[in-house]
N, C-alpha and C positions, 0 to 999 in steps of 0.2 A: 153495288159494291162500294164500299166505303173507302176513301179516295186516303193514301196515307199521310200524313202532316207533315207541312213543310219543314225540313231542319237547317241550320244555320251553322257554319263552320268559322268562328270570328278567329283571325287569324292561318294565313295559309302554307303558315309552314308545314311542319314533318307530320305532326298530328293531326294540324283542319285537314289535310289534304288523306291522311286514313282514316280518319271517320267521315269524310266525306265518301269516300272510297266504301266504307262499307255501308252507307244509309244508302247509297245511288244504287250498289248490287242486289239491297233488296229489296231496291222497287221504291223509294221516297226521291223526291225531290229537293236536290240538295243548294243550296248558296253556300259557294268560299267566299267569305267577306275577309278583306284584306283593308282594315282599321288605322293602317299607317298614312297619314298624306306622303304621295310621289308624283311624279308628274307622268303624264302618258308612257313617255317611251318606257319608264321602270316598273309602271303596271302594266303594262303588257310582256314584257320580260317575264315578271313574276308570275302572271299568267299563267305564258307558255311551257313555264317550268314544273308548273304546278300540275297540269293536263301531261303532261311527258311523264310525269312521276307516277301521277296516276294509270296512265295508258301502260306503264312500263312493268307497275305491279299486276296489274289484269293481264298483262302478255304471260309474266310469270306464272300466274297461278294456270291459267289456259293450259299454259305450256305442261305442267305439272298433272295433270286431267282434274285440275278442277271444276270446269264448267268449258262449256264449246265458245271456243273464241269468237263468234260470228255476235257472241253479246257484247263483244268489248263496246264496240260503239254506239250502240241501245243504253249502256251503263253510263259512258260519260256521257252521252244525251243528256242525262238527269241531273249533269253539274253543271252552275253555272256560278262562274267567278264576276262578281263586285266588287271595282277599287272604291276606294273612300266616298269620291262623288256621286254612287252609285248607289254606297250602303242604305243611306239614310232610307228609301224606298223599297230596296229589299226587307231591310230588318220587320218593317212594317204585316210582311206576308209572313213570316218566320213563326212558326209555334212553339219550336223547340233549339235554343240559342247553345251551343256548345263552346266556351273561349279556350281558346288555346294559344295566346299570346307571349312571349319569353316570358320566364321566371322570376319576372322582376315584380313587385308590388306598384312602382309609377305606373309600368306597362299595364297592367292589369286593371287600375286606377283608371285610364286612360281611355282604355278597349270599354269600360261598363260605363263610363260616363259619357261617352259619344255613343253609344248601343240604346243606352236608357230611354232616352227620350219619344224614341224610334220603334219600342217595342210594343207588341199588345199588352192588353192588360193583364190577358189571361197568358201567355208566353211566359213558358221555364227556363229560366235561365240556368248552365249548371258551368261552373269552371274545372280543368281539365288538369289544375294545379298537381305535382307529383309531390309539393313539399312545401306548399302553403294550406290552411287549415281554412273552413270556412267560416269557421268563428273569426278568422281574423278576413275575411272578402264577404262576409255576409253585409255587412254596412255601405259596401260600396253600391249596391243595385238598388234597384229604387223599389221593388218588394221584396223585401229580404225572404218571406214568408213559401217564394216561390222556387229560393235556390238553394242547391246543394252542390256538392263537387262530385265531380264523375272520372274516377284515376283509369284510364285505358292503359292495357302494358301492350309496347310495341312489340311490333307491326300491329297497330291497334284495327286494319280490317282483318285481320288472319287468328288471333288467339282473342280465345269466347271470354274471358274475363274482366269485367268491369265492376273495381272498386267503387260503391254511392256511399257519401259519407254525409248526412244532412248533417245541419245544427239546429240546437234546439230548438229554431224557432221556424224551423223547415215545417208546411203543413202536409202532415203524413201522405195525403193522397197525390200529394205532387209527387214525393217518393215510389210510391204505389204506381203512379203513371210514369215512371223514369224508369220501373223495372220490367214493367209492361212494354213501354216503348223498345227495351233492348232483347228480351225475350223474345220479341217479334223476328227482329231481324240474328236470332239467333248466337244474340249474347248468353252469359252465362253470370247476370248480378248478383253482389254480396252485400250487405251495407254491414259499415263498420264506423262507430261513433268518432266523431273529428280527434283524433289523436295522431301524434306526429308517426309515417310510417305507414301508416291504415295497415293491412294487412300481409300482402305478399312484400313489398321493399324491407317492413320487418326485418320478414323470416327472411329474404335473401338476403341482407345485411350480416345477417350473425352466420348463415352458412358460408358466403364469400369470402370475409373475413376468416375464419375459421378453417376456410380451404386455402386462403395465401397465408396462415399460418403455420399450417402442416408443412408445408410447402419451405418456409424461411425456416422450420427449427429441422427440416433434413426427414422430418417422419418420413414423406411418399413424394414422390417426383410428380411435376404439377400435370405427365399424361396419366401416370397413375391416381390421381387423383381425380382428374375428369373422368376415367373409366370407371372409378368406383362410381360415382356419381350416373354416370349412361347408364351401367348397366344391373345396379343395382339400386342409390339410394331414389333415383329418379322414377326409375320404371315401379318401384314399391308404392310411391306417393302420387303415381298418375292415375295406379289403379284404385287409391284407397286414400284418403283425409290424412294428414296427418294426426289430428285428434280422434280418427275413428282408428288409426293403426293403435293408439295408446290403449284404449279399450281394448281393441281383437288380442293383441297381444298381451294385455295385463298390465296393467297401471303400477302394479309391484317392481314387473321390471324396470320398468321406467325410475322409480322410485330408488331401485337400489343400483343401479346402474350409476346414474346421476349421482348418487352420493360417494360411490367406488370412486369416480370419474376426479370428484371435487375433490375428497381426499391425496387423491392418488398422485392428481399432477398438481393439486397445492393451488387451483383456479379455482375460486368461488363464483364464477360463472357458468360452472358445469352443475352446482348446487340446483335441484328442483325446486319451483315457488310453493309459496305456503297451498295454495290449494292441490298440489299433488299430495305432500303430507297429510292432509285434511281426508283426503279421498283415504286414502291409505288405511286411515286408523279409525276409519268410519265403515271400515269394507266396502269399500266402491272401488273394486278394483276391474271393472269392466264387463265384459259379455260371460262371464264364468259365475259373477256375483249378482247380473242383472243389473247391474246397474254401475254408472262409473260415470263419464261426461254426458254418457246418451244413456239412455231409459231403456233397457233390451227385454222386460219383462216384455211377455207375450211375442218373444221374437221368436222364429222355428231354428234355433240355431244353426242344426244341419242342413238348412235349406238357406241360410245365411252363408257358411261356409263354404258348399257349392258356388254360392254364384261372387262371392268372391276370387273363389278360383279361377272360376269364368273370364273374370274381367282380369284376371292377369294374364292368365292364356291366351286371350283375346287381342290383350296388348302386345305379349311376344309373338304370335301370331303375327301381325303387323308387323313388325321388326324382324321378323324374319329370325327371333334369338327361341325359338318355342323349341324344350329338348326332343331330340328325334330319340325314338328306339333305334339300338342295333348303332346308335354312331360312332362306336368306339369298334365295334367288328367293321364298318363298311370301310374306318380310316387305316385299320392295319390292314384290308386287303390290298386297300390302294395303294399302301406303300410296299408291298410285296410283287404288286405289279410293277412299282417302278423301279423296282430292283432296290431301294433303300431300306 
């Protein structure tokens, strides 16, 4: 049985300490290196804080019936915390370097030029930047050739999404092994070329924004607003791609919708990009044309449609929100019995 590769968690704040958290639950051996010079008594504090966060999120998930608590302690077995005097030796066993050090560029400066010297040859380094680009941190490691950045969205052991965003000069099969490594333990990677945003902060930028804007012009009051979102815009797009809703539903509407939208409230932000129009007047207007963002020729349509339904079902099933038959006879009987 092939033994899984050491991982490195530089930096033990909020992040080293969940993706540590999640390489130790699925079985890798993990190092929190903590890159900062302190003297004993504040690495061992940070430590202890570190191990308490962790033990506290594994209680949680326990508690929730995610797995039989009797592994808690098997799990943090597999972590072990490195202060600075420490790291140099650690880093050395490390296959796979994950930084997660504050948002600062010195800081980050800092964490790879004291990591550098220390690491194997063959050792991927990736940074864990949410809004540094790696074209601008690729120079900093000493094979640039090896790193790419890896956007975890928090609670980064609990949601399967990890943005990998190489740069150019990233050799592909590092990528290759960065997606392989996170599939293992049950991630769910995307690569998205170094652009500011990469892909979910994006799209939540412009919905957030857009929901505290409804919100300050009086449209919808901001539970009404989280509720459309729970129980519609949310559950729509967990079960289905945003660019595969575009297709199912027809790219037209989208098309005409978007420009009602723009006209209407006088926002050329609601205006669709040139490649909707393109689609549009090229008939790619999605799974009814065969084609639109995705290629649907040779897809069973009706056998698409089914199990789309499925995976909605599926989710409100889960949620406990799945329409019952008869629920509108069972709630007037109830209120007939209550005398109301």
């Amino acid at each position: 049985m092939t033994v899984p590769p050491v991982i490195g968690a530089m930096g033990a704040g909020r992040m080293g300490r969940g993706i540590a958290h999640a390489f130790a639950y699925a079985g890798h051996e993990v190092v929190l290196i903590d890159a900062k010079p302190r003297d004993a008594a504040a690495a061992g504090a940070l430590r202890a804080e570190a191990y308490a966060e962790i033990r506290a999120s594994l209680t949680a998930l326990a508690e929730a019936g995610g797995f039989d608590a009797r592994e808690i302690d098997p799990i943090l077995a597999r972590v072990r915390f490195a202060a600075r005097e420490e790291a140099a030796t650690a880093l050395g066993a490390i296959e796979v370097l994950f930084e997660g050090v504050p948002e600062m560029l010195e800081a980050k400066r800092a964490a790879f030029e004291f990591a550098g010297p220390h690491l194997r040859a063959d050792a991927i380094v990736a940074s864990t930047t949410s809004t540094m680009l790696t074209t601008e941190l690729a120079g900093l490691v000493p094979r640039p050739e090896r790193f790419l950045n890896c956007h975890w969205l928090n609670p980064a052991y609990l949601i399967p999404l990890v943005e990998l965003s190489p740069h150019a000069g990233t050799d592909r099969a590092v990528t290759e092994r960065m997606k392989s490594l996170l599939e293992a333990i049950g991630k769910k990677p995307v690569v998205c070329t170094a652009a500011p945003g990469f892909i979910v902060p994006r799209l939540q930028a412009l919905v957030m924004n857009e929901a505290a804007r409804m919100v300050e012009q009086g449209i919808a009051t901001a539970e009404d607003v989280d509720r459309a979102v729970r129980y519609g815009f949310g559950i729509r797009y967990a079960s289905m791609g945003v660019v595969e809703f575009i297709d199912y539903g027809g790219l037209d509407v989208l098309y005409y919708a978007s420009h009602y939208m723009a006209k209407a409230l006088g926002e050329p932000r609601f205006e669709p990009p040139a490649i909707v129009d393109r689609y549009m007047h090229e008939g790619r207007r999605g799974l009814r044309d065969g084609k639109g963002f995705f290629d649907w020729r040779g897809v069973d349509t009706a056998a698409y449609r089914k199990d789309v339904l499925a995976r909605q079902l599926s989710l409100l099933r889960h949620l406990r929100l799945a329409p019952e038959p008869g629920a509108a006879l069972r709630a007037q009987a109830g209120a007939r019995r209550s005398g109301a």
